[in-house]
N, C-alpha and C positions, 0 to 999 in steps of 0.2 A: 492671786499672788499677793503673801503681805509686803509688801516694800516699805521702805523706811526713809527721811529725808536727806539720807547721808551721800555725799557725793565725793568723788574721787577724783583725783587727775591723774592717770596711767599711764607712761613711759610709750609703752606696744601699742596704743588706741588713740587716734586721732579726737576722739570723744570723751566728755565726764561717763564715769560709770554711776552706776545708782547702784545702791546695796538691795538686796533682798536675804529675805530668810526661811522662802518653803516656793516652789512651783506644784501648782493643782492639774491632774486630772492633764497633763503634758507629759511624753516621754519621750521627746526628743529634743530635749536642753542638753547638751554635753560641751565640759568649760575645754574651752580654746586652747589652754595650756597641759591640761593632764589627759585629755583624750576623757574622762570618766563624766558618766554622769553627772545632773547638777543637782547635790543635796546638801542639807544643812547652808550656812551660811554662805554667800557667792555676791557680786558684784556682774554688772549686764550694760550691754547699751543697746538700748529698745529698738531703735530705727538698724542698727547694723543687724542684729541678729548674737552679739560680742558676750560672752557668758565670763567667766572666771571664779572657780573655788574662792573663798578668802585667803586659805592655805597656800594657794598658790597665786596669790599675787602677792603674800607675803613672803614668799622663797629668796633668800639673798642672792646677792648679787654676783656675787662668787666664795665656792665653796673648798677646798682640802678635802677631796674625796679618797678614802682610804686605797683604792685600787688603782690610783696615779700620783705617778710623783710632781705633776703639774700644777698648778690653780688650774682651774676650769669658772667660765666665764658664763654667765646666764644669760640666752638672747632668744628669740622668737625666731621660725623657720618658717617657710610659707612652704618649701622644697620639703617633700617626703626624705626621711633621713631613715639609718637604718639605726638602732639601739645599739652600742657598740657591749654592751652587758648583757639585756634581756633579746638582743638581735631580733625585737620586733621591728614595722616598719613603722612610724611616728611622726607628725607635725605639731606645731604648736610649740611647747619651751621646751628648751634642751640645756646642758651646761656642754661648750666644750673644751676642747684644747687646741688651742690655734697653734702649737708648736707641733703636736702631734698629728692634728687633722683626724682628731676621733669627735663623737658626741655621745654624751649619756641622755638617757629621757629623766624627763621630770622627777618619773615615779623611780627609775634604779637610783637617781642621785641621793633620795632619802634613805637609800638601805644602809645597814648598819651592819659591818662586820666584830663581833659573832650580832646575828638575828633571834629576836623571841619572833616565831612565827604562832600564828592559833592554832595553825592544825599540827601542831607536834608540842610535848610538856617540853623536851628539853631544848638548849641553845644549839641554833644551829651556826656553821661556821664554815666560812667559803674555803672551799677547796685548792688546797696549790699544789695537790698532787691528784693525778687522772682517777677518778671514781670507778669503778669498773661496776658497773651496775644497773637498775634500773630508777626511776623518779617513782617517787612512792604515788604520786600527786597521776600519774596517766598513766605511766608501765612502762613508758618509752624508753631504751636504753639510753646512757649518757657516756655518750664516748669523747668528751673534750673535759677538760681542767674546768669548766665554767660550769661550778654544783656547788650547792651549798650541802653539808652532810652532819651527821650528829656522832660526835665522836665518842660516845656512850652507847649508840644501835648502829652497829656498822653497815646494818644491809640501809640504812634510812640515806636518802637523798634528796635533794629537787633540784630540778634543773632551775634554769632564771626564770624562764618563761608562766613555769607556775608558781616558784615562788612571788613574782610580781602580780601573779591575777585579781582583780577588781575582787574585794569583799562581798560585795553585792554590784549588780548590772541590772538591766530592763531589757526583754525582748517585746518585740510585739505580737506573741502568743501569750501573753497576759501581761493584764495591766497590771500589775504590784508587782513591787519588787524583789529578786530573786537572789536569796542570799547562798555565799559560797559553803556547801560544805563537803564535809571531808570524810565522812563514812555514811551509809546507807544503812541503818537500824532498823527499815521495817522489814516486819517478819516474814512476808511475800516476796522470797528469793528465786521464786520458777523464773519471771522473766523481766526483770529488771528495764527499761529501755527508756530512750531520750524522749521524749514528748514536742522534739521538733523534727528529729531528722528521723525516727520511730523504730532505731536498730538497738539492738542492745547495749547496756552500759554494763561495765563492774561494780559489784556493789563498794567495793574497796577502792574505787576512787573517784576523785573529787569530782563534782558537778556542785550546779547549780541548781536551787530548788525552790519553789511556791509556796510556804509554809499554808498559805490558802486554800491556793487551788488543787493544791499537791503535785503542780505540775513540777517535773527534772528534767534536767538537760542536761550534755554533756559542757563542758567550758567552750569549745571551738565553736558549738551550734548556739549556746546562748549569746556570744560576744562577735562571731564570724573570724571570717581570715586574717582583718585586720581593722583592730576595735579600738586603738589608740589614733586614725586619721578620722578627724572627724565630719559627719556627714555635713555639703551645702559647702563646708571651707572652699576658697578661693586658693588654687597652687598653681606655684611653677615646676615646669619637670624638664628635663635637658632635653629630652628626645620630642619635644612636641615645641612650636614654635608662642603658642598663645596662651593665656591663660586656660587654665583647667579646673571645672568643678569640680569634686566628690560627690557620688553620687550612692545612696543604698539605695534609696528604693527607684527603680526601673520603669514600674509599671507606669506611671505617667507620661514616657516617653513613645514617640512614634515609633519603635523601634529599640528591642533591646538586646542587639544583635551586635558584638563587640568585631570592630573592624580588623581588628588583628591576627583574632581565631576565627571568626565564623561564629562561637557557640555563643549563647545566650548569658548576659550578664545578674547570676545569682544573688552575688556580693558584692562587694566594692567595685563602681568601676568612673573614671573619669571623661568627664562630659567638657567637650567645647564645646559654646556656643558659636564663634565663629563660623567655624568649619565644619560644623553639624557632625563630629567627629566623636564618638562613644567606642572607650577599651577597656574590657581589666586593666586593674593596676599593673597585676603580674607581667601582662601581656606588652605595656605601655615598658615596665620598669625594664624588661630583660631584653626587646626588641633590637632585632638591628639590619641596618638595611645594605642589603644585597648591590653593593658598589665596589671597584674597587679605583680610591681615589678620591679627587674633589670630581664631582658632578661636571663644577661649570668648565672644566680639561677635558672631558667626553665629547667627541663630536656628536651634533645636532641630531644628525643623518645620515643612513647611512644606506649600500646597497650591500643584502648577505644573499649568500648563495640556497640557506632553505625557504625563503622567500623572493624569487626572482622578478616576481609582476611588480611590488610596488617597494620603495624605500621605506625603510623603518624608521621613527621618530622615537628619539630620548623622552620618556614621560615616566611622571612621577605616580605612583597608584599606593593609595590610603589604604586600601584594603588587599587583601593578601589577592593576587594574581596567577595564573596556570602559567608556567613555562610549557610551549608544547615541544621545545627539548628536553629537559632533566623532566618532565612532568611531576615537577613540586609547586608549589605556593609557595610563594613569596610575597613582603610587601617590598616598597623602595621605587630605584629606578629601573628601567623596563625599554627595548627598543619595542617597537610596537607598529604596527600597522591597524587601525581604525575599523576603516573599508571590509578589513576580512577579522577581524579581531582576533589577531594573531600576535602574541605578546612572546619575546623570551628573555630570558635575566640577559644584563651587563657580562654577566662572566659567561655564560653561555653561550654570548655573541660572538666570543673571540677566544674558544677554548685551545688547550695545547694542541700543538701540529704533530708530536711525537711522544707517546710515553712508554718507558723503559721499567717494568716490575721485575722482582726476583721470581716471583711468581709464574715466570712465563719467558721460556727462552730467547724469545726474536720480542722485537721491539713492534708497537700497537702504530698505526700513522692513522693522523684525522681522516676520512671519508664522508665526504657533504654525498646529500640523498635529498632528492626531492619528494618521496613519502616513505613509509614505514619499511621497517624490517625486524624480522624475530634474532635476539641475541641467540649466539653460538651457548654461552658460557651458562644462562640463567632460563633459556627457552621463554622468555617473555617479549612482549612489543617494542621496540624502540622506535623512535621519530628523528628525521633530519642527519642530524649528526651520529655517527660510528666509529669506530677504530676497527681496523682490519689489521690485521694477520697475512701477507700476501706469500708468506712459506708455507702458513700452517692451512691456510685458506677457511679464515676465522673472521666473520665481523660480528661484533660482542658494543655494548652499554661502554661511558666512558666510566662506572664503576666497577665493572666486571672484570675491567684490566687489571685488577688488583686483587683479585677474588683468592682468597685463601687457598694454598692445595689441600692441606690436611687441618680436620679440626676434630672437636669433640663438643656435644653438645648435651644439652640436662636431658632430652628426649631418650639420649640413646650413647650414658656416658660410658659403656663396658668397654666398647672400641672405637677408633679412630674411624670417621669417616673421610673418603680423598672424592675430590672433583676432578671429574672429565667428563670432556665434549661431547661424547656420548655414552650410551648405555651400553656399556663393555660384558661380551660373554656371553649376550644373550642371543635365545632361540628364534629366529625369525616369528613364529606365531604368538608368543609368549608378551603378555603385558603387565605391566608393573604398576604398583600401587604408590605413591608415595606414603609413608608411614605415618605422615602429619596429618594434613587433610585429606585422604584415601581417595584423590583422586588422580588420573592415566599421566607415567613421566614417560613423555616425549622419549624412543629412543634415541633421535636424532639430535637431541638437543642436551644442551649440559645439565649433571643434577651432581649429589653426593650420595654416593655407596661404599656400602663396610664389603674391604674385599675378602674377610673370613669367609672360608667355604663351607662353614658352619650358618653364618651369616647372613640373610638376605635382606640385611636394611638399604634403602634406597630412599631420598629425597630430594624434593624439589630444590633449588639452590634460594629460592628467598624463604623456603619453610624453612632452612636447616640456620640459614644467616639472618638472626633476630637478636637484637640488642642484648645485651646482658646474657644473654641465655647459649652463647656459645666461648668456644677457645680456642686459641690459634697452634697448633702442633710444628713444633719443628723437626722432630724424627718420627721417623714411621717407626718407630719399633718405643716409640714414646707412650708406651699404653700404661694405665696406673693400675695395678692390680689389687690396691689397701682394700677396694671392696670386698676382697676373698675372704678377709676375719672372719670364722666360722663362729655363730652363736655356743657349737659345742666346743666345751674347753679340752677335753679328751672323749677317748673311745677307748672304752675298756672291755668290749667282747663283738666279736662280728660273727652272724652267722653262716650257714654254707652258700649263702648268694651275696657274700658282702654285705651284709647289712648289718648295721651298730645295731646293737639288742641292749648294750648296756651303756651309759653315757653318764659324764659330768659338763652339764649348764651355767651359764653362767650363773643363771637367775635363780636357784635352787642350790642349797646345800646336800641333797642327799643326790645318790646315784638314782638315776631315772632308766626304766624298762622300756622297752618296743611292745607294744599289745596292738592288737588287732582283733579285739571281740570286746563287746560290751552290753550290757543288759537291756533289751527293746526298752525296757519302762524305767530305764536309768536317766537320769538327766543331770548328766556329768559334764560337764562343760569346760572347754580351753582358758588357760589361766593365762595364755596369750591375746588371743584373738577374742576370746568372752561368747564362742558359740560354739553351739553343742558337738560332743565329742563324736565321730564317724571317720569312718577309714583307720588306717595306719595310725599310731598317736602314740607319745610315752607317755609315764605315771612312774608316782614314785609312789614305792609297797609299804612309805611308814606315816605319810601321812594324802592329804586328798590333794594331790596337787596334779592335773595332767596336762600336754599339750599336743595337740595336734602333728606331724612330723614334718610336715610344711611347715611351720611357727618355729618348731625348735631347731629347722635347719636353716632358716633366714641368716645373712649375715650378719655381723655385727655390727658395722659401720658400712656405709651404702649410700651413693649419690641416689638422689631421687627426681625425678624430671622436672617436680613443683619448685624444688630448691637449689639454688644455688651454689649452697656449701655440703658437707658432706653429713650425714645423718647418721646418729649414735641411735641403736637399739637398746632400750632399759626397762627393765621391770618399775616398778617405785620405790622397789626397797634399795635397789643398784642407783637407782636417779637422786634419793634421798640422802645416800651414803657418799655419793658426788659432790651435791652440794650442800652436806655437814649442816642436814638439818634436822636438828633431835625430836622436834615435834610439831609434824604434819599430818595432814588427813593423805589414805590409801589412796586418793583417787585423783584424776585429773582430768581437764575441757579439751576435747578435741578443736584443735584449732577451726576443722574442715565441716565436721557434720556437730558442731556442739553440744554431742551428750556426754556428761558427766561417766568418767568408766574407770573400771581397774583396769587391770591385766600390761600388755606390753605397751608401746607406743616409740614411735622415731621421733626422737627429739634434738634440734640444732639447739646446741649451751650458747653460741654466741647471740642467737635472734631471739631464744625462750621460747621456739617452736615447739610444739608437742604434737603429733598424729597418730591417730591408731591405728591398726594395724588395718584393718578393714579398709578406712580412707584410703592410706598409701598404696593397697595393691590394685584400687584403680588407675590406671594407664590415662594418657594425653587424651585419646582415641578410644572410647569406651562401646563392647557392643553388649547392651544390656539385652538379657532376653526376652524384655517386657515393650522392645522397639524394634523395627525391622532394621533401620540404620544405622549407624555408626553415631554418637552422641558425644562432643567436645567438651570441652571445658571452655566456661563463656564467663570472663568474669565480668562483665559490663549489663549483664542480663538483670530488669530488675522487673518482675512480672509474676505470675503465677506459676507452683509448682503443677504441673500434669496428675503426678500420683497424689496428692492429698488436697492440692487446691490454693495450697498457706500462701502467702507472698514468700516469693523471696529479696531481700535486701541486702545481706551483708553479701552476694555477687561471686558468692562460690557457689555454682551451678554447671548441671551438662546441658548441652541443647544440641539439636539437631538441626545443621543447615541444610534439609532438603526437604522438611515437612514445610508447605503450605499454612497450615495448622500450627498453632507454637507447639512445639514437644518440649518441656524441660523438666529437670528433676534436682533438685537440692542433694544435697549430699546424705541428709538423713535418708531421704528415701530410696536415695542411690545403692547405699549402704543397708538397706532393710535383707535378712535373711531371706532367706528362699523357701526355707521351712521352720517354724516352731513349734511349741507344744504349751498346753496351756490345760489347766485344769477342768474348763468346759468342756476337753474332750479327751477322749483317752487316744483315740489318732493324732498322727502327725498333721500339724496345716499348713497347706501349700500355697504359697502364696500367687494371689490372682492380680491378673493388671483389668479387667474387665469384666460387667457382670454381661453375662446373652441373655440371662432370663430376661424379661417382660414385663413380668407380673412386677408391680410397686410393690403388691404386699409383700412380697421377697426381698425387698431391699430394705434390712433391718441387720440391725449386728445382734445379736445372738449371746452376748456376752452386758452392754449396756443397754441392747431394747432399746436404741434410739435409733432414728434412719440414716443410712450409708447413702451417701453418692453413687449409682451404678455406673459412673466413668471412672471412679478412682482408686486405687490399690486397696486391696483389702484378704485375708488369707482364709481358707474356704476347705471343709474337710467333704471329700466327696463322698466318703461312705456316711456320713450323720446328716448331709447335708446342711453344715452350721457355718457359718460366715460373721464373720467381725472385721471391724477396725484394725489397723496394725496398731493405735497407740493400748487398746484395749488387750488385746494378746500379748502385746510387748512388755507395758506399763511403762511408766514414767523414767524409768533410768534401767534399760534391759542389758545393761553390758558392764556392769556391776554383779562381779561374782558371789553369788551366795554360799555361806562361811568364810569370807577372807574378814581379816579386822580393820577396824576403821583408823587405827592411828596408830605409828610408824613404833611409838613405844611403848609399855611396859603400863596400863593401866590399871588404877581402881576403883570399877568393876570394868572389866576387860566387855569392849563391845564389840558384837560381831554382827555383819549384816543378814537378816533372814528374809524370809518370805511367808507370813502365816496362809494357810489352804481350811478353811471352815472356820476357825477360833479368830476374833480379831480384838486383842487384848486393846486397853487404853492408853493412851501415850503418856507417860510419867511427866512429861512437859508441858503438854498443851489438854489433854484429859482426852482428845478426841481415839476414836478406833484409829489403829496401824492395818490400811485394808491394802496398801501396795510394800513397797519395800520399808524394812524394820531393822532399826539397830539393837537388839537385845544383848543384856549383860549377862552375868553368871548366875544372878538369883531371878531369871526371866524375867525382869526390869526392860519393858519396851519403849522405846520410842522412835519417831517419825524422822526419819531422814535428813527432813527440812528442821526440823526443830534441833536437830545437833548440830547439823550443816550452819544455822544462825549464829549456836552458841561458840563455833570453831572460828566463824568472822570474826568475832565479835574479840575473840583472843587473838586475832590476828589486827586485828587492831590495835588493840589495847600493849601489844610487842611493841606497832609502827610507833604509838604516841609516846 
């Protein structure tokens, strides 16, 4: 370290500082006051551990910050504060306002309205009117007044959060430092990903990167949850009684097991030493304890009736606790018995004697029990304490008293489901599945069923009552029927069994036919779904467009069980024309199985969801016919897929709870055809979950000549006996129509995407063969995919800056 003889007396530090002006081969210096790294010039006190920018020990002492009509005052925090701008969480210097009772961090008090930011040419300028949009800088929508925006690109914004990010930062996956930027220029756009948390990034926004090592990251995984408290500081926090350290790294400790949650402490978390006490921050910040009152008013001791042998004692418990009433965790105060370690919350001790729902004609009375009972209302376990029903001869959960009659839920939004006490209408021998997890509902006990007689949905009462994912109904005749919008806009001839022969689509200009015959060796393909054309389908007789009759009768707008808003059906050209944008590329990333596709897709405008049509018409409850069971949606799974092997990470996956064995499947593989067709064979190939052969030498794909896994998916013609790979059959982006064009306007030379079969011309871009998917022009001008796809970022940049 070169230091220098110059000494300081500073205000915040009980000690001289000494000046320096570089730290070696250390990457965890970060100054006191700005949360940042310590580079260029800085001031320290050696025995504390005390760093400081220069910059920031030269910050005045009170500033006229343009976004308050106050002075705001420059002080030092030891209390985690929240950013009242960038609504990070922050210690160290802040300016605030003592009339207001706000605080700005260090680094918003320097911002400048209008801002030159680097990663945009023009001025940006804070927003006093709502942005409706996304942050150019993550993608994340910005739904409050607090964006900066450029009043020249209207789609351009940044919220605070990025526009304040560190220039450059240090992780400890590489020593040198990681500078911020703001587009992704190498040419290798297959799979972009973070290089600390190893999921994909977009190449169009910002990370952080190794010009060295070449290592990237995203912003959240280079800097963590919270990159402005910094590590080793000494804090106070309201909810803990003693001082607290900051702590990043973990592993040193006996223990990195955060007393609040249970889970393991990844990122930030604060350490007593006192009290040998270790929390997230999160966990520390939002806490609160299960009392109702001051403590030292609670008597001591007590005698309750679901424990009769011994008195229960007032104790306080640091780490979360089992009520074996409500059976939650909690932390706080606790009555308690030792002897039988038998704990239950404060309010639990001395719940209501009487409660009275709309829900429920006769009024619920407390019922002490000295062991278990199955609720009436939910068919689950209860302990101790009940409410009965002494009319209805009902004893139910003290939450059940309040159990919704009617609702609607994303699983199963066409109709209303109602609850009752038992399972109504049915046949003595006759069992039910619940529709969620398909397993036996209790006649005798309460669930929710659709009472259409069309209808046979039924479910459990805690499958159907799950956070966010249901609605409360006030009439039964309260059904919403807007999902009816038929994708066909008219019907212009029907034949003698009813059926539309002639139609106008949204998604087409021309009138579309009913057919029902097609060429064996045709490979015509749905302009919805993007898979090959069979059964019933329309077509239009003036140019190559057709669809499926299932595709073209989807409706138009439609709840979907993943989503909790309502889902708009669009082609690109209808999605394009929505949102008024004159030049785009044809195609879009399926949120769910992430390949690049044309054709339809359900898209939420408020969230920027996109799905295909393929994802969406998998169900909650999946029975694929390459598993004997029933396969979920697991999105906490992070493990290997069954049919190809790949990891899965990004936690859209099916699994199956009742293999022994993991069974899981990614969406891509979810979603693989069932049959395709492929130049190597003039048959159809059917896709195999399994090889029987034996023989190694057999396990080879037939198309690459490299060896297959015989436990894992692969498509297999039984009369040639040839087997390959699904990426080998499929290729690199298989749901991308061949002859649609690549951009939404009017080119020159107008490109379309092909597929060459024996000729494999050179790419006009990069010189190599075009051996998979091909953009060619009008003077057979070929090129690679990838290489226009670069050249289309690249303009999509060059728009953003």
């Amino acid at each position: 370290m070169d230091m220098s003889a110059v000494e300081v007396l500073y205000f915040g530090h009980p000690h001289d500082l000494m000046s320096g002006d570089g730290i070696e081969d250390d990457y965890d210096k970060y100054c006191d006051g700005c949360g940042l790294f310590i580079s260029g010039l800085f001031f320290y006190c050696s025995p504390c551990g005390f760093y400081l920018h220069k910059a920031c020990i030269e910050m005045p002492s009170m500033v006229n910050h343009w976004s308050h009509r106050h002075s705001l005052i420059y002080i030092t925090v030891t209390t985690p504060f929240q950013c009242y701008f960038c609504l990070q969480s922050c210690t160290g210097f802040c300016y605030c306002c003592n009339l207001c009772v706000l605080e700005i961090c260090a680094r918003c008090a320097t911002i400048s309205n209008p801002h030159h930011h680097p990663g945009h040419k023009d001025e940006l300028t804070f927003s006093d009117i709502i942005f409706e949009g996304k942050c150019a800088a993550c993608g994340d929508g910005i739904y409050d007044e607090k964006a900066y925006r450029c009043r020249d690109c209207i789609h351009y914004g940044l919220d605070l959060k990025c526009l304040t990010l560190p220039l450059a930062a240090r992780h400890r996956c590489d020593k040198h430092i990681l500078e911020l930027v703001y587009y992704d220029e190498n040419d290798d756009l297959e799979q972009p990903h973070c290089d600390i948390c190893k999921e994909r990034r977009l190449p169009n926004h910002w990370f952080y990167r190794c010009s060295i090592c070449n290592n990237s990251a995203h912003p959240k995984c280079a800097l963590g949850k919270y990159p402005f408290i910094k590590d080793g500081s000494t804090l106070s926090h309201k909810n803990h009684p003693h001082p607290l350290i900051s702590v990043k790294k973990v592993s040193n400790l006996k223990s990195d097991e955060c007393v609040e949650c249970g889970d393991s402490c990844q990122d930030l978390a604060l350490l007593c030493e006192s009290c040998d006490y270790l929390a997230h921050f999160e966990c520390l910040d939002t806490k609160t304890l299960k009392t109702e009152g001051n403590p030292d008013e609670l008597p001591k001791e007590i005698n309750h009736l679901c424990h009769r042998i011994h008195p229960l004692s007032l104790k306080f418990h640091n780490r979360y606790t089992f009520c074996e009433i409500c059976k939650k965790k909690e932390r706080g105060y606790f009555y308690g018995c030792s002897p039988c370690n038998f704990h239950i919350h404060i309010d639990c001790a001395v719940p209501s004697l009487v409660i009275e729902n709309e829900t429920h004609v006769h009024s619920f009375n407390l019922f002490w029990r000295q062991g278990s009972f199955i609720c009436d209302a939910c068919g689950t376990e209860g302990n101790y304490a009940s409410y009965i029903c002494s009319t209805c001869h009902l004893q139910v959960h003290e939450k059940c008293t309040s159990l919704p009659r009617i609702i609607k839920t994303a699983k199963h939004y066409d109709h209303s489901i109602f609850h009752n006490y038992f399972v109504q209408g049915s046949d003595l021998d006759q069992k039910h599945e619940c529709r969620v997890c398909y397993k036996e509902v209790k006649k005798e006990h309460g669930c929710y069923s659709c009472l259409r007689q069309d209808c046979k949905y039924i479910v459990h009462v805690n499958c159907a009552i799950v956070e966010g994912m249901y609605w409360i109904i006030d009439s039964e005749n309260e059904d919403d029927n807007s999902d009816m919008d038929s994708s066909i806009t008219r019907v212009i001839e029907v034949n003698e069994r009813g059926e539309a022969v002639r139609i106008e689509h949204f998604s087409h200009g021309h009138d579309l036919l009913l057919g029902d015959k097609i060429k064996e060796d045709d490979d015509k393909c749905c302009d919805g779904c993007v898979l090959p054309i069979s059964g019933l389908f329309y077509y239009c007789s003036q140019c190559d467009f057709f669809l499926h009759k299932t595709c073209a009768e989807l409706p138009r707008k439609k709840h979907h069980w993943f989503h909790n808003h309502r889902l708009t059906l669009e082609s690109i050209a209808t999605y394009l024309l929505e949102v008024k944008e004159t030049k785009s590329a044809c195609i879009f990333e399926c949120r769910f199985c992430l390949h690049v596709c044309s054709g339809f897709f359900h898209c939420c405008y408020e969230c920027d969801l996109k799905v295909c049509l393929r994802c969406a018409s998998i169900p909650h409850a999946h029975q694929h016919s390459g598993h004997k069971d029933h396969i979920f949606l697991n999105s906490q799974y992070k493990g290997k897929c069954t049919a190809c092997g790949c990891g899965i990470y990004h936690g859209n996956s099916y699994k199956c709870k009742d293999c022994t064995d993991i069974y899981a499947l990614d969406y891509a593989c979810l979603t693989l055809p069932l049959v395709a067709r492929h130049k190597c064979d003039k048959h159809i190939l059917k896709l195999v979950y399994h090889d029987e052969n034996d023989d190694p030498e057999q396990h080879y794909c037939d198309i690459c000549e490299e060896k297959r896994d015989p436990n894992h998916w692969f498509y297999f013609c039984s009369i040639c006996d040839n087997s390959a790979h699904p990426k080998c059959v499929l290729g690199k982006n298989p749901f991308i129509k061949i002859g649609s064009t690549y951009l939404n306007e009017d080119q020159e030379p107008r490109l379309t995407f092909t597929k060459k079969i024996g000729y494999y011309p050179k790419c006009f871009e990069c010189g190599k063969p075009c051996q998979d998917l091909t953009l060619e022009n009008a003077n057979s001008v070929c090129y690679h995919f990838n290489c226009v796809l670069k050249n289309y970022l690249k303009y999509v940049r060059e728009r953003m800056l």
